[in-house]
N, C-alpha and C positions, 0 to 999 in steps of 0.2 A: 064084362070087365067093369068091376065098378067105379074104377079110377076116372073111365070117362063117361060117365052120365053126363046127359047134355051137351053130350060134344059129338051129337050126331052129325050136324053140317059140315063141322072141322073135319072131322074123319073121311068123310063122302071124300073133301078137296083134295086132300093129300091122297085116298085112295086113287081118286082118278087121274091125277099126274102119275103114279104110278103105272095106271094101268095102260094109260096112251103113251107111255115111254120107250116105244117100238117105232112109232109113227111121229114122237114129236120131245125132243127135250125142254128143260126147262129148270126155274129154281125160282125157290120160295123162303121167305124171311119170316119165321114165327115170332113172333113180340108177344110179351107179357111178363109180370108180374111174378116173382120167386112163387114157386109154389103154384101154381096158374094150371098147368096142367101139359105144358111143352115137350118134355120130356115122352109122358107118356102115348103124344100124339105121334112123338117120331118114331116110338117102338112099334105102334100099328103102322107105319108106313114100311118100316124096315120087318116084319113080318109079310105083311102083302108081298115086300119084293121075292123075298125068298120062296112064297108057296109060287110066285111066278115066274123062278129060275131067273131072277136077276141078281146079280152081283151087288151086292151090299158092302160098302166100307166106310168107318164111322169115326169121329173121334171126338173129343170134348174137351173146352177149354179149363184149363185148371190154373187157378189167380198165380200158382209160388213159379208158372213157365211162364210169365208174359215177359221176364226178360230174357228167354232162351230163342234167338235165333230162327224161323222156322217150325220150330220144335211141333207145331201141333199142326202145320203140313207135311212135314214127314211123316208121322203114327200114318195122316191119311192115304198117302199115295207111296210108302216104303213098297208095300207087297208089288209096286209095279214098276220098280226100277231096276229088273231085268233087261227092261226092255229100253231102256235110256240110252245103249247103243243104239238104237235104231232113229234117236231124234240128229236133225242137223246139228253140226259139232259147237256150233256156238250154243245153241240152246243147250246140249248135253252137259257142256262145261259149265255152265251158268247155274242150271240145277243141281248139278253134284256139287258145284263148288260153293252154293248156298246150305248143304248140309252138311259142307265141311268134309267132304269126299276126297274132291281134289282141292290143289290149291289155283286159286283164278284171283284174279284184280279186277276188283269191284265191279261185279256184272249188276246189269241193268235189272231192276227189278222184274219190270215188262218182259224181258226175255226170259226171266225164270217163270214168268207166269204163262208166257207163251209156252214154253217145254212143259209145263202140268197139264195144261190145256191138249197139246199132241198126245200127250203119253195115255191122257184120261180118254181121249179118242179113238186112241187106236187098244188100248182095252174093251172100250164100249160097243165096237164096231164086230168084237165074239162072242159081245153078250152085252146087253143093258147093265149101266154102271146106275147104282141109288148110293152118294154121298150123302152122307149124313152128319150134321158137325152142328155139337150141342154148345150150351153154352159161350158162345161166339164172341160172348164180352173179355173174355178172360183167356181169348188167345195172343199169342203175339201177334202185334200188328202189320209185320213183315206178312206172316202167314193172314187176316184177314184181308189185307190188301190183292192176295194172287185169286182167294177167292172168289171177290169181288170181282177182278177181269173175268175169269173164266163162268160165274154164273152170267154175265152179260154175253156170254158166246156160245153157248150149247144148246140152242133151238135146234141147229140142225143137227146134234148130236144124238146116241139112246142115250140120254145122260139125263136125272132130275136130280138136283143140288137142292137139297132144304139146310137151312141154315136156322137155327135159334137164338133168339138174343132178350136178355133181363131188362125190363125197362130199367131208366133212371143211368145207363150207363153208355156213353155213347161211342162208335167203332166208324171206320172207316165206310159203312155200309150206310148209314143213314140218310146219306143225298142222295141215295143211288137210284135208277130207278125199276130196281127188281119189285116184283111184286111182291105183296105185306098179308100175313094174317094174321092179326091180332086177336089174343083170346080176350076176354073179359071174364069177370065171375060170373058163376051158377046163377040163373034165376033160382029166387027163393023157392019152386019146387021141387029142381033137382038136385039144389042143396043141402035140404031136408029130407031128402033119398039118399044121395051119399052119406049123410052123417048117420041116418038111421041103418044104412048096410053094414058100417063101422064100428057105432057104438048102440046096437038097438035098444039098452036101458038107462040113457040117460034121464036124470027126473024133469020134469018139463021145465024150471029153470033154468036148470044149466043149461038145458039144451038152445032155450033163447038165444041164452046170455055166448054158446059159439055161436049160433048163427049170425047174430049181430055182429061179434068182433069177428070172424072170417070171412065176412061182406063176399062170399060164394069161394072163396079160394079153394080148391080141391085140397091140398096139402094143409091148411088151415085147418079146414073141416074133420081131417086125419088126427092134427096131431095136438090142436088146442083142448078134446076134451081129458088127455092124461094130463095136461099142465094143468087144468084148472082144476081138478080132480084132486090134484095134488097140493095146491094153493093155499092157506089161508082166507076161507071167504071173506071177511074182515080187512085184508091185509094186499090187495089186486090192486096193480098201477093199472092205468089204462095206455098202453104202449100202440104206435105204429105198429101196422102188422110184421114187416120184416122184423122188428125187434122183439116181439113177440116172441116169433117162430126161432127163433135165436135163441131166447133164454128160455123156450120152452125146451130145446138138445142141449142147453147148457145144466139144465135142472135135472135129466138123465145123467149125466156126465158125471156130477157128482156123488149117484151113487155105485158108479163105477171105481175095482180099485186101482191104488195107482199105479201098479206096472200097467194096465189097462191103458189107462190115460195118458201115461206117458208114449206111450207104441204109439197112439190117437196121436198126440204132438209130433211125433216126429215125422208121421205121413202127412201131417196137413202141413207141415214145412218142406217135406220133399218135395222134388221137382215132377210132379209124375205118381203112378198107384203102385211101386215098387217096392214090393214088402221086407224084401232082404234089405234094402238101406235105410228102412224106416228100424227094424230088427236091430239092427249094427248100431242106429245114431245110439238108441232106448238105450241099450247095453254100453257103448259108454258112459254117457249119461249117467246113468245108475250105477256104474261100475258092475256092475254084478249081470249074467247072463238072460238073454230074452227068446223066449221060443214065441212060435205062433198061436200057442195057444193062450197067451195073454189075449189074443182078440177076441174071444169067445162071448165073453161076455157084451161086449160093445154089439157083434152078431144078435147073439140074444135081447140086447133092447134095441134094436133094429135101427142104430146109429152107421154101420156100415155091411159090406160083404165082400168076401175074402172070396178067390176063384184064380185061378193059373195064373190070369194076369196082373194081379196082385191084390191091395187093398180097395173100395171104391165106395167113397162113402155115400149115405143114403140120398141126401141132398145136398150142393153147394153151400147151405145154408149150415150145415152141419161139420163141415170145415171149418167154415168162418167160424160157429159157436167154438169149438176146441181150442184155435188159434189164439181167438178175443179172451176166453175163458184162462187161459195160461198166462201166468203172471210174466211180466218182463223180464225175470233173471232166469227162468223155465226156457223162455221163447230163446234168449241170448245164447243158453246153453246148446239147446237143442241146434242150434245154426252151428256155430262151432262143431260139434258132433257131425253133421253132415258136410261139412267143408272136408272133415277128416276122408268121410265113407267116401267123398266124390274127388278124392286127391287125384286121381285119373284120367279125370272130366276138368280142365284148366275153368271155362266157364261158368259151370255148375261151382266147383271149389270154390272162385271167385266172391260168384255173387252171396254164396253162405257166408261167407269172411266179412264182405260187407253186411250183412243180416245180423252177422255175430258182435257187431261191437256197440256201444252208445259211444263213442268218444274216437277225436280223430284222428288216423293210424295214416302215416305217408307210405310205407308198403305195399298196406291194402289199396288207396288211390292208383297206386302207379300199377299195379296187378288190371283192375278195372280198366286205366288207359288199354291195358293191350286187350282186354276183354274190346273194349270200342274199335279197337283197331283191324281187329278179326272180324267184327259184325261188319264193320264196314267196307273189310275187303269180300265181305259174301254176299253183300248187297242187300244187308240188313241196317238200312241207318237208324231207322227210330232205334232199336237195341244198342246203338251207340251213343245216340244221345242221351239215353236214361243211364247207359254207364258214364258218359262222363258228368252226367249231371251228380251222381252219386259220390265217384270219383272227388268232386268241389267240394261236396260235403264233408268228406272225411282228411281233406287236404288239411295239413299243416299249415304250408307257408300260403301268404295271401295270394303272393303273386302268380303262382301255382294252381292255385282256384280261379283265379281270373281268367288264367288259361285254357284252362278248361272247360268255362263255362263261354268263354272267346270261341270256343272249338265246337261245345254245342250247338251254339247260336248259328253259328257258319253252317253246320251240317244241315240244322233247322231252315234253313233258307233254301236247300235244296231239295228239301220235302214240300216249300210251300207252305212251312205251320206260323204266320203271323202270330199269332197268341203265345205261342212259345217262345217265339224270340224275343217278344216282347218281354217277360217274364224272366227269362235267361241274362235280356239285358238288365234290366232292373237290380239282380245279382247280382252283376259284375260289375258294375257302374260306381259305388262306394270306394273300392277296393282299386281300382285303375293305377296303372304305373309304368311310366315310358309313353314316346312320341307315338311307338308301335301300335300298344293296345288301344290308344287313345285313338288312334286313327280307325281301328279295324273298327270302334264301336261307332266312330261315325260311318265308316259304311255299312253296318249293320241296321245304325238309324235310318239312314237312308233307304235301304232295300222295306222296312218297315212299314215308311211314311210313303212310297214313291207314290200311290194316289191323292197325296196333299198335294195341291197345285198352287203354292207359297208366292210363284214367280221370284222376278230377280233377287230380293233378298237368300231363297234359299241357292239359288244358283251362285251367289258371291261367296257363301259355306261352304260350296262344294267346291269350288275354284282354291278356295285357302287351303281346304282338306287337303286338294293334290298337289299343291304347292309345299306341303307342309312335310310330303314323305318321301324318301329315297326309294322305297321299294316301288317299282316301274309298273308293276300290275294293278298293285293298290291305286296307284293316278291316275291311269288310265279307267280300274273301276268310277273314279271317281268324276273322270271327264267324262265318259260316256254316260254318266246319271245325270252331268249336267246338260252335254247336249240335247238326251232328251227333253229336258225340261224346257230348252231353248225351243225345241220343235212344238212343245206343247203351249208355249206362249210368247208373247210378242213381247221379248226380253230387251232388246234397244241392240242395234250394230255394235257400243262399243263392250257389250257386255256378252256378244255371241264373238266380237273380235281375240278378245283374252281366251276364249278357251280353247277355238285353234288355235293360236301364238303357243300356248302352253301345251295342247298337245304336239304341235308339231316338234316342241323340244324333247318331250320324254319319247314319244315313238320311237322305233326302232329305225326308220329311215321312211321315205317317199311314201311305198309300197305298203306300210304295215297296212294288214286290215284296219284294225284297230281304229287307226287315222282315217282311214276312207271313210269308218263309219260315222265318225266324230265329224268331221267335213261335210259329209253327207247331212246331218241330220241337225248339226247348227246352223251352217248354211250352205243351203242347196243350191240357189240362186245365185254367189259369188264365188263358192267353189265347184259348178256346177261344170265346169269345164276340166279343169282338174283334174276330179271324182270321173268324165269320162274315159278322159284321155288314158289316167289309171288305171281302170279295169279292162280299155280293149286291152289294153298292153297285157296286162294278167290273163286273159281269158286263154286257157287251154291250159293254164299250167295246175297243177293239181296242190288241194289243200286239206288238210283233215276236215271235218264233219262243221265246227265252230268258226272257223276261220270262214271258211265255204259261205256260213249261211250270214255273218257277219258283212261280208262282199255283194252277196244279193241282197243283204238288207240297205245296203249306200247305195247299191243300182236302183232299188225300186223307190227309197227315199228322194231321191231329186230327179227319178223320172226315166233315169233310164231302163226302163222296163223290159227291151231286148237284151238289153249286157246283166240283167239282171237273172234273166231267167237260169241261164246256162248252170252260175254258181249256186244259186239254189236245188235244178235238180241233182248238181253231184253232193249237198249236204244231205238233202230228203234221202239219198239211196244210201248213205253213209249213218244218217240217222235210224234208217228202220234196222238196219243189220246192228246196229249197238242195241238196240232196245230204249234209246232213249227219249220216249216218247213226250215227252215236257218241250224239248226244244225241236222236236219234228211236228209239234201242234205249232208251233210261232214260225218256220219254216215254211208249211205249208200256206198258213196264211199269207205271207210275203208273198208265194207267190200266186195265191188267188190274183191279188188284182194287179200282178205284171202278165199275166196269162190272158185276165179279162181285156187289158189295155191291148195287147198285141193280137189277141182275136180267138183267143182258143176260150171260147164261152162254157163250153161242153168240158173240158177238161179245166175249168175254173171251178164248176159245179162240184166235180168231183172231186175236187181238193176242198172244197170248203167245204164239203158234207165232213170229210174224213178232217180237215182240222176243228170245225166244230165239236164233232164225238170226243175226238184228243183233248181235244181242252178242255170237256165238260169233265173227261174221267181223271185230268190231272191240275182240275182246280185250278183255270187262267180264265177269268172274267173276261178281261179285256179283251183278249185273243179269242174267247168265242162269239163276244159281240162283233168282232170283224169278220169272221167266218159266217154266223148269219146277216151282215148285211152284203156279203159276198153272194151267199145264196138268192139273198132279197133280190141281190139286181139282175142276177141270170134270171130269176123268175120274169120280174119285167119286159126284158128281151124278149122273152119266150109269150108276154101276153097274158101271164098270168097272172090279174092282179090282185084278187085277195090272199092268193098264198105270200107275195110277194109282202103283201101290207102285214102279214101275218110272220112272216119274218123279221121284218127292221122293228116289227114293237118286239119283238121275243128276243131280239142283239139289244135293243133300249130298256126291258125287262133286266137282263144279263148282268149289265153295266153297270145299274143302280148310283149308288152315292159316290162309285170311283169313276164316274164320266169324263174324259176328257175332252176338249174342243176336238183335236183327232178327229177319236173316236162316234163323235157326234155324226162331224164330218160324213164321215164315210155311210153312215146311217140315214142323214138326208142328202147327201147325192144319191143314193139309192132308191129313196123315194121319190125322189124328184125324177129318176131316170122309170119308176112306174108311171106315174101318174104321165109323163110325155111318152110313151108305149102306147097309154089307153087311152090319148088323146085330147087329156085336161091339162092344157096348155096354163091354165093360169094356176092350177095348184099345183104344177111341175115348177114356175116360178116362184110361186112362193117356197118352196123348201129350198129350188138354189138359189134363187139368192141371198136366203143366212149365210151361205159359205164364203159370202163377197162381203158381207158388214161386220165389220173391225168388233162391234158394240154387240153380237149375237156369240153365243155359246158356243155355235157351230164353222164360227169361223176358223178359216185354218190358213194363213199365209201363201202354204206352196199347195196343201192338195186342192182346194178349190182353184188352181189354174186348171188340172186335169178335168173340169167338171166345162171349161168355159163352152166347147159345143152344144154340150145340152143346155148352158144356161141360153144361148144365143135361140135355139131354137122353141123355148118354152116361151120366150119374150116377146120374139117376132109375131104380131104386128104391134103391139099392144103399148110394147114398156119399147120402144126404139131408143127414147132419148136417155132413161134410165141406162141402157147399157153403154153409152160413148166413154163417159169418164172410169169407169171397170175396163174397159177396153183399151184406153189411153194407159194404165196403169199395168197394164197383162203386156202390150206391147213395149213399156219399159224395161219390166222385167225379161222378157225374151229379147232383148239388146244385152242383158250379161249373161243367157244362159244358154248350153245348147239344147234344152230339153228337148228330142225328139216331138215327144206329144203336146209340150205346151205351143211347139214353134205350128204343128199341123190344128192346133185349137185356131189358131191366130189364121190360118189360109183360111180357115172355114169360116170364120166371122166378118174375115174381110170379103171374102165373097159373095157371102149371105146381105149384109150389109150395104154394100157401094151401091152406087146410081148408077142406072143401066148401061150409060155408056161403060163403063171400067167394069161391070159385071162380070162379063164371059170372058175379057182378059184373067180378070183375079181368078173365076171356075178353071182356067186354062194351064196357069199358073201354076195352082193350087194342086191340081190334079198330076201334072208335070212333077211338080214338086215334093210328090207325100213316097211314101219311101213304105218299102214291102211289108216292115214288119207291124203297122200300123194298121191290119186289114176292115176293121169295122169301122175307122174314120174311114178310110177310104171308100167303103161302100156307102155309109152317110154321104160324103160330097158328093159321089157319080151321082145317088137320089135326088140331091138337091139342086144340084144341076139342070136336071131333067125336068124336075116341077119347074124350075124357073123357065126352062123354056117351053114348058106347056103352058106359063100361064101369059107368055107371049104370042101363044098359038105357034110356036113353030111345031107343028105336032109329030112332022115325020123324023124330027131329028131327035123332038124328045125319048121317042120310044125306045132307040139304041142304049142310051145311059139306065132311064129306068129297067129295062130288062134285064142290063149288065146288073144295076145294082140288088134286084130281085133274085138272081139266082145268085149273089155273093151271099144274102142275105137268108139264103136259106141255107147255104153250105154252111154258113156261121153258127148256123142254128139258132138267129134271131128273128124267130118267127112273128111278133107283133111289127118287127121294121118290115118282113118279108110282107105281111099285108100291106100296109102302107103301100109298099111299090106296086102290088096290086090293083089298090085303087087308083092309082092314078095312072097305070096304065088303060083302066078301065075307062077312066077321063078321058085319056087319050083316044078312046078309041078303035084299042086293041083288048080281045077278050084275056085276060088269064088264068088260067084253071087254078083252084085251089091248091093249096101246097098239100098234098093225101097222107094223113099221119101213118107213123111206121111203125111196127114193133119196136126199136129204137128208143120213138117215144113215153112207150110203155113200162121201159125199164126203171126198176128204182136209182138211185146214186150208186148204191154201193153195186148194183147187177151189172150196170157200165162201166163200172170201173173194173168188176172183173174182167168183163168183157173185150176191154180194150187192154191188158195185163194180155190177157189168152191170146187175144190177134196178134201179141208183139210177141208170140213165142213161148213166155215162160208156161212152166208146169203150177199144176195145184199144189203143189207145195212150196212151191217159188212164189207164188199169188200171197197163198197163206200166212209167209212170211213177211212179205213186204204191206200186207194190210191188219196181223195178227188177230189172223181167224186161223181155226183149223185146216188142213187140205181138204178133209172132208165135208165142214162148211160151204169152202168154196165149191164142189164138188157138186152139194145141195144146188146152191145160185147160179152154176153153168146149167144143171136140168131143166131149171127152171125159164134161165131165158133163152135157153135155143127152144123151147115151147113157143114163148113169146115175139122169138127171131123169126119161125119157122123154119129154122135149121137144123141138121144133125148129128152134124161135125165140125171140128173146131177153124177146120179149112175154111169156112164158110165164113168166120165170125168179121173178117176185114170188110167181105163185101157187102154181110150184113149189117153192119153199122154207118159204112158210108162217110163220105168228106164231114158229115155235121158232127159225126159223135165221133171219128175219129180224125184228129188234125196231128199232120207230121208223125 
């Protein structure tokens, strides 16, 4: 096949994915260059599948669908939604109701992608499934987005997903981190073999003069020697190759005649390769009747091909040339015409209506509103925002337009698209009218800028904003951006005092979330009592998914870390069952470190691997640099410390230019908490005490009190005098607060601290005093207890504490503290055996998390769902670690795991 000379390597790769697609799934991302040779690589891979009885389903993005809904994940996965009874009924309603099947309210994307993901697995599971989806730039984005999940989940499927995409245009795929194969052009001698297979008598000029200008392009080298051929030698621009290749199918075209050319227009306007509505638009159009055999000629100079399933031109590029080639009163017409043929299709109609005018129709706008409004009850929003962006355009009245570009902008902020909103705003911003829209654009600014860290000045805007509007939600958006802002910087008491005052007025009483969270997170410290006493009171009473995790987020803001956890896990289990995976990645993280704080080390790991991946796939910086400094610190616990150090730089990588002090935060308590694991007590001080200097980045008001044991501990002996007045100032603040963990920070330092006499009262005390849910401070004091009176020589007494605190310490699964008590029992005088690694430790995150899912009962497709993976994935990773468990049934998996990996 001469089409791929030189594309020996390429071919190998994609054959051999193919061929190991029994024993191992996968997907590949083809990049290059129009004409490049993509295409014809995926018809050898889609050949291979077939001579090896795999199932092949294919489709290709076409520029006139990218605002149709789906439209080019349906073509691919239609032939298998027989079988869409068979997925759980959320995901079933989620996919049909994104094709417009059923009617549903706004299903979550992720859950439609998860029901593709099942349906595509339990296909594959009676035969190897080979996806094939060309031109990838010029699908809807709704539809590249489900692909993107589902190519990151099909290793363990018979599934290979290849995907093609045109450089210069960019999708949803580009961050990802599926693997790439990029073509490049022909070396000059198997360029010079394709052109000579093609055109074997060109004069040796000309033949240069393509080789030069097709710089190896396979389709180049095909089609630039009839243009030049045809040229004026005299008379040749020197054009960019795409434009080249452009007017090189434009220069065929016209000597085509024009019922020809007209057919050509109305299929490169239609939605799809459907010959009968391209037939229909021509014929009105022309007024006079159109058969198929106007295409013949177009066939004959090899600009398209005609087959059951309808028209399909030769290359993308040869769309665009007909389109660009047709004058604007041709193009206006031709839309019109197919508005008529798709009267049937409200969408498709639509968007021709809007295609068909230069000038602006209020009709047409408000037709588009409900075009957006259907996208967006199927869980298509980008297709809503490009209708109502359009929709602005063609509006009459101003105010109208503002609205809708108001409307964009909002939806836009639920995708995550900054750029757009920005853009959006820009729009609307001339045009403004009313207290209303004035306000909504300043909460849109706000969502924009919220990594500008302005301090109080932007916090007094935000304060006016909510003062400024009656509608209750809007002020409350508006307080709650400013609290945050209070929590990210050292805003002044009477300027963190207004925005409680102000929220406590609009709330809806005591109780609201809303308020706890506002309370919570301007101040933790003075309404730190409060914010308790209101969530014991709540806990047990049940709230939707937002309210829920809004509640765990004031518990874990001012420390309450036990009353935190509860409302978090009823949002996590509320969030996977919606699919709404954006705010189950901010979820999980919260409760990373109320988990770590109360002692579930092991099930902290596993939430911050799984909010990590969430948040890298749904685009939250910030929230994944708190997930890997989450992981960073379990690593340390655990002794390990280059991965650990390899974590908090890859959460500081993450964060880049939208850093907050937070955030920082939490990034060097983590390393501060490695470095005193591996036993560098003075580099463990320096990274905590940034957290205590007002004048350092990393300062943080309330979360460096959580840090204050490990500071106490990295200092001792060195910096004593350095910590009194930190200390002085910790012990203020826990006079107005009842923070669980800062008040047990405070037993620990006063004991660590005192002179001998007062010692073993305050260890007495202290230990007396710490309270169950607190288990890894508590096993730190038993330790330190112990050393302090080993290093008194009381040695029979020390051995009790240190032993207790050794075996808490390995149940914890903090295995660098677990040495530690080791050695000093060793000191002591008592032998202690190694702690013996387990299969356990062998496991990846995501294999413990199945693992402890399995022990609690649920099924692989209860696992599946609540981690969106397939059943059969999970299916894979139980094989795999009852291998690794030495087990063989799932009865086994609780005792295989043990108090470390499994807590509560």
């Amino acid at each position: 096949m001469n089409s791929l000379i030189g594309r020996g390597a390429e071919t190998a790769r994609l054959e051999a994915l193919v061929d190991g697609i029994r024993a191992r799934g996968d997907a590949l991302v083809v990049r290059g260059a129009p004409g490049i040779g993509k295409s014809a690589l995926l018809a050898v891979a889609a050949d291979r599948a077939r001579a090896a009885e795999v199932t092949v389903s294919s489709t290709s993005g076409v520029q006139s669908e990218t605002h149709l809904p789906f439209a080019g994940l349906y073509q691919l996965v239609h032939p298998l939604l027989g079988s869409a009874d068979e997925l759980p009924v959320r995901q079933r309603d989620a996919l049909l109701g994104a094709f417009g099947m059923v009617d549903v309210s706004s299903p979550e994307p992720f859950l439609i992608a998860l029901a593709v993901l099942n349906l595509l697995g339990e296909a594959a599971a009676q035969r190897p499934l080979l996806m094939i989806v060309d031109d990838v730039q010029w699908l809807d984005r709704p539809t590249t987005e489900v692909l993107g999940f589902v190519a990151r989940r099909v290793r363990s499927e018979p599934i290979v997903l290849l995907l093609a995409v045109r450089d210069g245009h960019p999708t949803s795929l580009d961050d990802s981190d599926l693997a790439e194969l990029r073509l490049s052009g022909l070396d000059p001698h198997d360029a010079g073999a394709l052109l000579d297979s093609r055109a074997p008598a060109l004069p040796v000029g000309m033949r240069w003069r393509v080789l030069a200008e097709a710089a190896g392009n396979p389709l180049a080298l095909v089609e630039l020697p009839r243009a030049l051929a045809a040229a004026n030698p005299g008379n040749v621009e020197f054009l960019p190759l795409t434009a080249r290749l452009e007017r090189a199918f434009a220069a065929r075209l016209a000597l085509l005649p024009p019922g020809t050319r007209l057919l050509l227009l109305a299929a490169a306007a239609n939605d799809g390769p459907d010959l009968t509505a391209a037939l229909k638009a021509a014929a009105i159009v022309s007024g006079a009747g159109t058969t198929a055999h106007a295409l013949i000629p177009a066939v004959e100079a090899g600009l398209v091909r005609a087959d059951s399933d309808g028209v399909h031109f030769h290359h993308p590029l040869v769309r665009s040339a007909v389109y660009q080639k047709a004058g604007p009163a041709d193009r206006l017409a031709v839309h019109a015409a197919l508005a008529e043929v798709h009267a049937g299709n409200p969408d498709r109609r639509t968007w021709h209506r809007a295609a068909a005018i230069a000038h602006q129709d209020d009709a047409v706008a408000a037709e588009l509103d409900q075009v957006a409004d259907r996208a967006r009850r199927r869980g298509a929003i980008t297709v809503a925002v490009s209708a109502l962006r359009r929709a602005a355009e063609v509006s009459e009245d101003p105010g109208d337009r503002v609205e809708r570009l108001l409307r964009a902008a909002e939806l836009s902020f639920e995708l995550g698209r900054t750029g757009q909103i920005a853009e959006l705003i820009a729009l609307a911003e001339p045009e403004l009218e009313g207290e209303r829209q004035q306000a909504r654009l300043a909460w849109l600014k706000e969502v924009l800028e919220e990594n500008r860290n302005e301090g109080p000045p932007r916090i007094l805007r935000l304060i006016a904003a909510a003062e400024s509007v009656t509608d209750r939600t809007l002020a409350l958006n508006f307080l709650r951006a400013a609290a945050l802002r209070c929590w990210w910087t050292d805003s002044g008491r009477e300027l963190r005092q207004r925005v409680v005052t102000l929220a406590e007025r609009v709330a809806t009483g005591p109780d609201d979330p809303e308020l706890l969270q506002i309370l919570a997170t301007v101040s933790p410290i003075d309404s730190g009592a409060v914010v308790v006493e209101r969530l014991t009171a709540l806990r047990g009473r049940r709230f939707e998914a937002p309210m829920a995790r809004i509640l765990g987020t004031a518990g874990s803001a001012m420390g309450a870390h036990d009353l935190a956890v509860p409302f978090l896990d009823a949002a996590i289990a509320d969030l996977r069952a919606q699919g709404r995976l954006g705010l189950l990645a901010q979820a999980l993280v919260s409760l990373v470190w109320s988990m770590l704080f109360c002692g579930d080390a092991p099930g902290a790991l596993l939430a911050a691997e799984e909010a990590e991946r969430l948040a890298r796939e749904t685009g939250q910086a910030r929230w994944q640099s708190s997930a890997y400094a989450g992981q960073a610190m379990v690593a340390g616990f655990r002794g390990e410390e280059a991965h650990g150090l390899a974590l908090a730089a890859e959460g500081e990588r993450t964060l880049g230019s939208g850093a907050t002090s937070s955030a920082v935060a939490l990034i060097e308590h983590a390393r501060g908490v490695i470095a005193l694991c591996a036993g560098r007590h003075e580099d463990a001080y320096g990274h905590l005490r940034r957290l205590f200097d007002p004048a350092d980045v990393a300062f943080h008001p309330v979360t460096r009190l959580w840090a204050l044991a490990d500071l106490v501990d990295a200092a001792l002996p060195a910096h004593r005098e350095e910590l009194k007045p930190l200390l002085a100032e910790a012990e203020e603040l826990g006079a107005r607060t009842p923070a669980a963990l800062l008040h047990q920070g405070l037993r620990y330092a006063r004991a660590l601290l005192a002179e001998d006499a007062d010692a073993e009262r305050l260890y007495q005390e202290a230990l007396n005093g710490d309270p169950a849910p607190w288990p890894i401070g508590r096993a730190r004091l038993t330790f330190a207890y112990g050393v302090w009176l080993r290093r008194r020589r009381r040695i029979q007494e020390a051995r009790v504490p240190l032993r207790t605190a050794r075996d808490a310490f390995d149940a914890l699964g903090l295995l660098a503290w677990g040495e530690k008590a080791r050695q000093e029992l060793r000191a002591a005088g008592e032998v202690s055996d190694l702690r013996v690694s387990s299969g356990v430790d062998r496991l990846t995150p995501q294999e413990l998390h199945i693992a402890r899912l399995a022990a609690g009962g649920l099924s692989n497709r209860e696992i599946g769902q609540q981690l969106y993976l397939s059943h059969r994935t999970v299916s894979t990773h139980l094989y795999r670690l009852f291998r690794k468990l030495g087990i063989t049934a799932r009865g086994q998996l609780r005792d295989a795991l043990g108090p470390s990996a499994y807590v509560g």
